[in-house]
Structures are given as structure tokens and as C-alpha cells.
C-alpha positions in Angstrom: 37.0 -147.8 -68.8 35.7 -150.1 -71.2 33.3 -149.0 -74.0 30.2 -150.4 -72.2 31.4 -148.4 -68.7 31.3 -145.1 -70.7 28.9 -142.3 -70.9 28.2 -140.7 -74.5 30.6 -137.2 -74.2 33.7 -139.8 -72.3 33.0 -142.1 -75.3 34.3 -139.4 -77.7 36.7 -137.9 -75.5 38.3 -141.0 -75.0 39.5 -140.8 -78.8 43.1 -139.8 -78.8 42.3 -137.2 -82.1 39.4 -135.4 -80.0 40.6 -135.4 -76.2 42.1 -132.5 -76.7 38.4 -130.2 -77.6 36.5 -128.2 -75.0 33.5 -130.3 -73.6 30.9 -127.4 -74.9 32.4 -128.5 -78.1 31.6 -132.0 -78.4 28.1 -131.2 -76.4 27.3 -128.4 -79.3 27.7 -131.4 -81.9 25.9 -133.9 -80.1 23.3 -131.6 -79.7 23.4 -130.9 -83.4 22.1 -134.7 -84.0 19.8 -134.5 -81.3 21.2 -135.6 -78.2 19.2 -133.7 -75.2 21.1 -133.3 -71.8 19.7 -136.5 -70.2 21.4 -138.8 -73.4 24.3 -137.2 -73.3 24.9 -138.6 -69.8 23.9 -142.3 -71.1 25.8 -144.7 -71.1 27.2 -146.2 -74.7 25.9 -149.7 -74.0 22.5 -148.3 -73.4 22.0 -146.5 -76.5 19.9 -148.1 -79.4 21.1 -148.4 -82.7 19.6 -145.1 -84.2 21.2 -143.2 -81.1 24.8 -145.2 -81.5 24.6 -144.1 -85.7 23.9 -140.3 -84.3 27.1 -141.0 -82.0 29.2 -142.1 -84.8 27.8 -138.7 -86.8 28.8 -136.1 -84.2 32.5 -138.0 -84.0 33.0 -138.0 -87.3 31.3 -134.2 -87.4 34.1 -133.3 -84.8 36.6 -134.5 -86.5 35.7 -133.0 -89.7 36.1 -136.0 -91.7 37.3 -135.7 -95.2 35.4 -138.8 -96.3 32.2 -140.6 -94.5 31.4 -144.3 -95.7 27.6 -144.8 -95.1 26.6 -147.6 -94.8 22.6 -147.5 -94.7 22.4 -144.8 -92.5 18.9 -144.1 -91.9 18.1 -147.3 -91.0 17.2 -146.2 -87.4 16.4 -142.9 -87.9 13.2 -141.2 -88.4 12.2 -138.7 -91.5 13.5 -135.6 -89.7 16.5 -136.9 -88.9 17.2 -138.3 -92.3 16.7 -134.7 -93.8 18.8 -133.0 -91.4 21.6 -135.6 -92.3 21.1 -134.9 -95.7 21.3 -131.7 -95.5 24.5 -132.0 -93.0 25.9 -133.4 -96.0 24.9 -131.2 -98.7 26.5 -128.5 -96.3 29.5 -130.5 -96.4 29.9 -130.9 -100.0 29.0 -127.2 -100.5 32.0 -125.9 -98.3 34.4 -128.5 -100.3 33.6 -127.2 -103.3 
């Protein structure tokens, strides 16, 4: 399926490095950035561009990325979403430490 045919949880399972994680896995991160049931279901090419960033977060949450290169990324999100990133982060650089 292409990109555009996928729904949000397919999207990231389609990834070679996270195929292999339970479903209640990568729903427990999406829900972590806010994803309810109903936009988990959506399909990629519907998503806005504040909804594809959270996306790219939970993917690179699941793959416990050693590095993240932000570029702008609270353009589309709101104030309580950029406070829970930063503090995502701040969790992150905590446990590296």
C-alpha cells in the first residue's frame, strides 16, 4: 500500500525496525501524543500537519531514537502539546544522563 492508502498504526508498522512490536504498543505511544481511537484509524493522507509532526514523534518515541533533529516543531501544535513535548524531552535527556 502506498503511503496515502495507509491508516496511522499500518503507517508505523509498515517500518521494517517497528513491524516486529505488539499493536497495544504502538497504540500506547500514539496515544501518548494524543491520538484518540478515531485518529488512529485515519488515514496518513488525511492528517494535517500538526497530527503528521505528532506521527513522526510517537515513531521516533518507539524507536527510542538516540538523536531527534527538530526542525520547528511546534509549529502546528498548540501550548499543551508543546509542553508535553518538552517535557518528553527533558525525560529523555534525564534518562541519558
Amino acid at each position: 500500500a502506498t503511503l496515502e492508502e495507509m491508516d496511522v498504526v499500518a503507517y508505523i508498522l509498515s517500518d521494517p525496525l517497528l513491524a516486529h512490536l505488539p499493536r497495544e504498543e504502538v497504540h500506547k505511544a500514539l496515544s501518548a501524543v494524543g491520538f484518540d481511537d478515531d485518529m488512529k484509524t485515519r488515514l496518513i493522507t488525511n492528517l494535517s500537519g500538526g497530527w503528521k509532526m505528532k506521527l513522526a514523534l510517537a515513531r521516533a518515541m518507539l524507536l527510542q531514537a538516540d538523536v531527534l533533529l527538530l526542525d520547528e516543531p511546534t509549529n502546528h501544535m498548540d501550548t499543551t502539546n508543546v509542553a508535553w513535548l518538552v517535557n518528553y524531552l527533558n525525560t529523555q535527556v534525564r534518562r541519558a544522563s
